[in-house]
C-alpha positions as MATLAB code, in Angstrom:
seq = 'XXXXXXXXXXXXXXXXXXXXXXXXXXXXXXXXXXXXXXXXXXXXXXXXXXXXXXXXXXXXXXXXXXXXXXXXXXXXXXXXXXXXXXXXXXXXXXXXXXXXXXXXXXXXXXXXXXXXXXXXXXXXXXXXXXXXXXXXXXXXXXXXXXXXXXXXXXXXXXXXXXXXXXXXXXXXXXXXXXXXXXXXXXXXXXXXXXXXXXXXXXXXXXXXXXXXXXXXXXXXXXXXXXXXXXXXXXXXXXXXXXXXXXXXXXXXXXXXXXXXXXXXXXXXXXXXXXXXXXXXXXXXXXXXXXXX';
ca = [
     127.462   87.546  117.238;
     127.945   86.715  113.809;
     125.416   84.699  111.539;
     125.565   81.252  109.858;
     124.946   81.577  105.823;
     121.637   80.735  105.338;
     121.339   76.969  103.895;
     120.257   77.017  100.127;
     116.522   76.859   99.636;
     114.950   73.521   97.621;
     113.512   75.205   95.188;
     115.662   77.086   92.082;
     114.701   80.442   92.129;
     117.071   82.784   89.967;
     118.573   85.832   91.802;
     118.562   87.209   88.288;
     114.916   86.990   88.266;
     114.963   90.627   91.146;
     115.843   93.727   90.850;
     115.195   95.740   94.125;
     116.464   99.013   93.344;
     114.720  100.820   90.291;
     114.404  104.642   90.156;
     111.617  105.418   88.070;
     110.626  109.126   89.407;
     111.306  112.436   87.933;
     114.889  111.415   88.404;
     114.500  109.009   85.390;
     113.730  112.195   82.671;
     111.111  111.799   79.917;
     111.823  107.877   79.626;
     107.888  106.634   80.736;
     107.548  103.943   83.299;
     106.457  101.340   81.051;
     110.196  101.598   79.188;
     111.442  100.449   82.882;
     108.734   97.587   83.016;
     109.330   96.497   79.397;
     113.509   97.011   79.871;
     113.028   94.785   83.036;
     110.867   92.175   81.711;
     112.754   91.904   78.471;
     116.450   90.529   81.129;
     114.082   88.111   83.276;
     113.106   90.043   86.155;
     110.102   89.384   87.938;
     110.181   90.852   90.828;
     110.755   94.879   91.251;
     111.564   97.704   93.648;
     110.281  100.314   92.263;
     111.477  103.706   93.910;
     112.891  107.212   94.046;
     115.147  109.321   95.973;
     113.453  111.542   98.691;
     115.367  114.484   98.187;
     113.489  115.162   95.014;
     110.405  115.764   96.401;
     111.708  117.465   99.981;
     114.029  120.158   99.637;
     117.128  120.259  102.387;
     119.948  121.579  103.040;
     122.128  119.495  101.052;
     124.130  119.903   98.143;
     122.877  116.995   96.331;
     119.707  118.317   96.846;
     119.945  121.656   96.261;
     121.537  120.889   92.852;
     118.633  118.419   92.232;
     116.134  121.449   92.775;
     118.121  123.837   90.679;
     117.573  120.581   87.670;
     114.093  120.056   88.133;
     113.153  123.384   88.164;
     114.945  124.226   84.972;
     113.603  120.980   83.357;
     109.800  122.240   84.545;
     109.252  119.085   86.865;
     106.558  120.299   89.853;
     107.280  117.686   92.187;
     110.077  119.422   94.804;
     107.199  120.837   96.380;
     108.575  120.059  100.017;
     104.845  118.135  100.517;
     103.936  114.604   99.850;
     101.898  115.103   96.904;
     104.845  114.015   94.561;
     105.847  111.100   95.952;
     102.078  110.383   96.122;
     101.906  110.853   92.341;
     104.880  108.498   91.660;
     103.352  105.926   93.323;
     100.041  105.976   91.851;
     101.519  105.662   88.973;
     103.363  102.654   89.944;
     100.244  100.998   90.669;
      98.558  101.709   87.781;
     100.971   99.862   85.355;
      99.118   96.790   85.837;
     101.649   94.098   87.204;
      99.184   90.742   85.628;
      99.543   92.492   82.113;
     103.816   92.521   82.377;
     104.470   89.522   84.359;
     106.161   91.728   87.344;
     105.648   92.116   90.699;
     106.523   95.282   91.779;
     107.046   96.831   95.489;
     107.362  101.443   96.185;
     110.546  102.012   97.571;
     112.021  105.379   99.020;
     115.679  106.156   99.112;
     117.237  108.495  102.013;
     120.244  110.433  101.937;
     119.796  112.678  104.180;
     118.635  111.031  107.570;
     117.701  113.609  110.133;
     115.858  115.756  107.012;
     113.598  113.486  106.144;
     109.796  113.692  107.848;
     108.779  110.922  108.927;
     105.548  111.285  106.970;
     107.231  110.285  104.159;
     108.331  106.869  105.717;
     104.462  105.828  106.113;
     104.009  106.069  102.148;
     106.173  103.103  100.949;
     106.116   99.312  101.204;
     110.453   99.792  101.771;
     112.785  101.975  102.873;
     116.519  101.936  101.639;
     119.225  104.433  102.841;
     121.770  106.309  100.058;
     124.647  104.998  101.691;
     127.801  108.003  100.663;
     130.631  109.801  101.987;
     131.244  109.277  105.514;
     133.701  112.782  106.230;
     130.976  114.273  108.816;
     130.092  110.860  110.661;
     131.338  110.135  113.581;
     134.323  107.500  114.328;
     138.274  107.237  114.074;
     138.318  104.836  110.901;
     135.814  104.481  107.958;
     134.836  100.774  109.223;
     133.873  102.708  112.450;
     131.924  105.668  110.481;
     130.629  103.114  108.507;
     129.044  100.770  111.416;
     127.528  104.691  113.041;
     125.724  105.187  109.721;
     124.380  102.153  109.282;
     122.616  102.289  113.166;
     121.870  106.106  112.453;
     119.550  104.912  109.778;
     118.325  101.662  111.568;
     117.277  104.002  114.212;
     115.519  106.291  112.066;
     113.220  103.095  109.927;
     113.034  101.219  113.930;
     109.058  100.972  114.511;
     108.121  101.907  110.785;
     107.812   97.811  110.370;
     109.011   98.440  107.269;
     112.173   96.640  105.786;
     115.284   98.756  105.683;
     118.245   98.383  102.810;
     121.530  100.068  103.106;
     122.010  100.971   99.177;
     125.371  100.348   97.893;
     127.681  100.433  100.365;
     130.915   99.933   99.201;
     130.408  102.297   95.992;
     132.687  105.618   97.331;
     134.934  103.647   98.933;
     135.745  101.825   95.814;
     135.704  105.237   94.085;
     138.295  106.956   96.394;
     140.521  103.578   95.987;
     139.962  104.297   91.795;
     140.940  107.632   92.393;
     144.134  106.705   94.087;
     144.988  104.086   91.679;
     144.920  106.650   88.777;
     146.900  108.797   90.380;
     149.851  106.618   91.066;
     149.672  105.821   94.846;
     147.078  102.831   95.827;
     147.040  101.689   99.123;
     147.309   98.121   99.835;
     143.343   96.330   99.197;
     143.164   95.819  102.855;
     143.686   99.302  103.636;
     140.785  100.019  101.741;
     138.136   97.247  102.698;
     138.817   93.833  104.375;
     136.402   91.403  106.112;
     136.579   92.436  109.506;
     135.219   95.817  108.314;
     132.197   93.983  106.067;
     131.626   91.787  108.739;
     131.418   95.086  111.221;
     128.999   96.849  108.843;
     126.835   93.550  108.702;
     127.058   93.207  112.461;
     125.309   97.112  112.980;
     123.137   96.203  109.906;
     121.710   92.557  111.702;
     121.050   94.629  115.041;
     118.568   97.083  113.254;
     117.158   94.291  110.949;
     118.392   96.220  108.007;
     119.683   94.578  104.682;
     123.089   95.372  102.732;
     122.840   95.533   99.080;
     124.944   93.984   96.355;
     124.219   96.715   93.940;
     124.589   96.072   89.930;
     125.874   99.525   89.383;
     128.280   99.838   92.146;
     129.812   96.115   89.825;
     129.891   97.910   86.838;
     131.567  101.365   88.218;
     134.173   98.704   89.844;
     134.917   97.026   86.255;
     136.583  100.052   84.986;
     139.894   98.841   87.221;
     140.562   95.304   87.551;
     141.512   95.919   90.371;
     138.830   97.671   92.273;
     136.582   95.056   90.620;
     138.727   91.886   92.342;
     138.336   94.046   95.801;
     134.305   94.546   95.315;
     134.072   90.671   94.397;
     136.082   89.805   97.434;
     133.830   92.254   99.569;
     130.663   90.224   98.572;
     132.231   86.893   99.004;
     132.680   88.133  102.775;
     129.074   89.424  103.075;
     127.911   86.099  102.084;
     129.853   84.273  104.680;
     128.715   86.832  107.550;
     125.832   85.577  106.557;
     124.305   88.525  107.028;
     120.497   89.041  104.726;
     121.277   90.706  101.858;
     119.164   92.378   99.166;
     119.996   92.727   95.171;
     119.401   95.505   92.735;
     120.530   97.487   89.469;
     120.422  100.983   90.730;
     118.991  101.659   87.646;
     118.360  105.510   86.032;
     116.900  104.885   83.031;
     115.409  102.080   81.038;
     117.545   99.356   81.283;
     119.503   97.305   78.693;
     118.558   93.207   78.195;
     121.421   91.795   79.487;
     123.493   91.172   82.781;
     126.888   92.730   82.503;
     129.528   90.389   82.427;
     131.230   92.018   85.733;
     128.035   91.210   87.540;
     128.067   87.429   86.271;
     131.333   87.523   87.179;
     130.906   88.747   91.307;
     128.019   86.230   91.302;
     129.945   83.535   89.881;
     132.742   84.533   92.642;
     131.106   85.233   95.568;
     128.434   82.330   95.335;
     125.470   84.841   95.819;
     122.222   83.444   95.401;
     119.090   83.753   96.103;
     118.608   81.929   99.310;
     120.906   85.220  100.456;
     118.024   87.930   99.700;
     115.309   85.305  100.489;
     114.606   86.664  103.888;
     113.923   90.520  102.325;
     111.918   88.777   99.421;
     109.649   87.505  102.511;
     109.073   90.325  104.346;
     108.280   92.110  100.806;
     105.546   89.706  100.619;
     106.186   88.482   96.934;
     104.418   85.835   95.888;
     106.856   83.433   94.344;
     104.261   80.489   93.337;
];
């Protein structure tokens, strides 16, 4: 059955002020993590997921990850070591940058691609768990809205009895490519064919049965921007998240340091869609950040 939107909270708490998808492992290059903590400071953010993909550290069978190997070893990077000592490393590091001295709060998050390759060792280490939500060709289901609903169960299945939150990471971002795609080439399909609320409220259905969270991600906005119209379809796809009223969670997807300011396509969806932060307030909780 589908949810009520949460009621606004009393207080004013910014949505601006989080940012729950960071990458700051090997994945980032030589940028340090204190560029991240500065770069996020310096736009208003207070409160952080801090995290990495798993595939860097355990090797699979995957393409992404096998071409992910293949970089880090010829950048000299020891962490795909198939063991948890990487992942370790990253987040000691995370906890030694000293959140009182920045003004941040700052939560280890792990992003899956690959479900079924991923030990379940790894799921003990962080505070979250998100899943790289992508191409949907080998999941089961007649349409994508049906593919889309299996994935999101396959990975509430696979975080049920971690008691640890789960995020579905971007989840609209290669649908909205393939629609690009088809635009430049001359033949678009109708919006609706595409994405429409009863698929959205679907995916937020499977995603409220697990617990999990779907994310209104920052990059997935600005890769949108570069067609109006893909843009007007992503804004219209948030607007129906936020009346499922399904709990939601916020982030950048960031890969490097980021830049001061909110792009304008991001104001924009906000503006649109009403998103605030009364809609991630329920993640924020179980995260335990302290918003006194």
């Amino acid at each position: 059955m589908r949810g009520v939107a949460a009621a606004p909270e009393a207080d004013m708490t910014d949505i601006r002020e989080f940012d729950l998808h960071v990458h700051v492992g090997d994945e980032r290059g030589p940028n340090p993590l204190s560029a991240f903590v500065e770069g996020l400071a310096a736009r208003g953010v207070r409160y952080v997921g801090l995290c990495d993909h798993v595939e860097i550290y355990v090797p699979n069978k995957g393409p992404w990850a096998v071409d992910h190997h293949r970089h880090l070893v010829e950048k000299g990077w020891q962490w795909y070591t198939g063991d948890l000592g990487g992942l370790k490393a990253l987040y000691a590091d995370i906890d030694a940058i000293g959140a009182d001295d920045n003004g941040l709060s700052t939560r280890k998050g792990l992003e899956i691609g690959n479900i079924d390759n991923t030990p379940d060792g790894f799921l003990e280490l962080p505070d979250f768990l998100s899943h790289c939500f992508g191409r949907l060709k080998e999941e089961l289901g007649e349409t994508w809205a049906d593919r889309a609903a299996s994935r999101i169960r396959r990975f509430g299945r696979k975080v049920a009895g971690t008691g640890k939150p789960g995020v579905i990471n971007h989840p609209f971002r290669y649908r909205l490519g393939e629609y690009r795609r088809q635009i430049e080439a001359g033949a678009p399909p109708r919006p609706d064919e595409i994405l429409n609320a009863e698929t959205i409220h679907r995916m937020a259905d499977a995603a409220r049965e697990f617990g999990l969270f779907l994310e209104v991600n920052m990059r997935t906005i600005r890769g949108a921007a570069r067609e109006p119209r893909a843009l007007d379809l992503l804004a219209r796809c948030v607007k129906w998240l936020v009346e499922s009223g399904a709990p939601l969670s916020f982030g950048s997807d960031f890969h490097k340091p980021p830049e001061a300011e909110f792009d304008p396509a991001v104001e924009r969806v906000l503006r649109e869609s009403d998103l605030g932060f009364e809609h991630i307030n329920a993640l924020v909780r179980r995260l335990g950040f302290d918003l006194g």
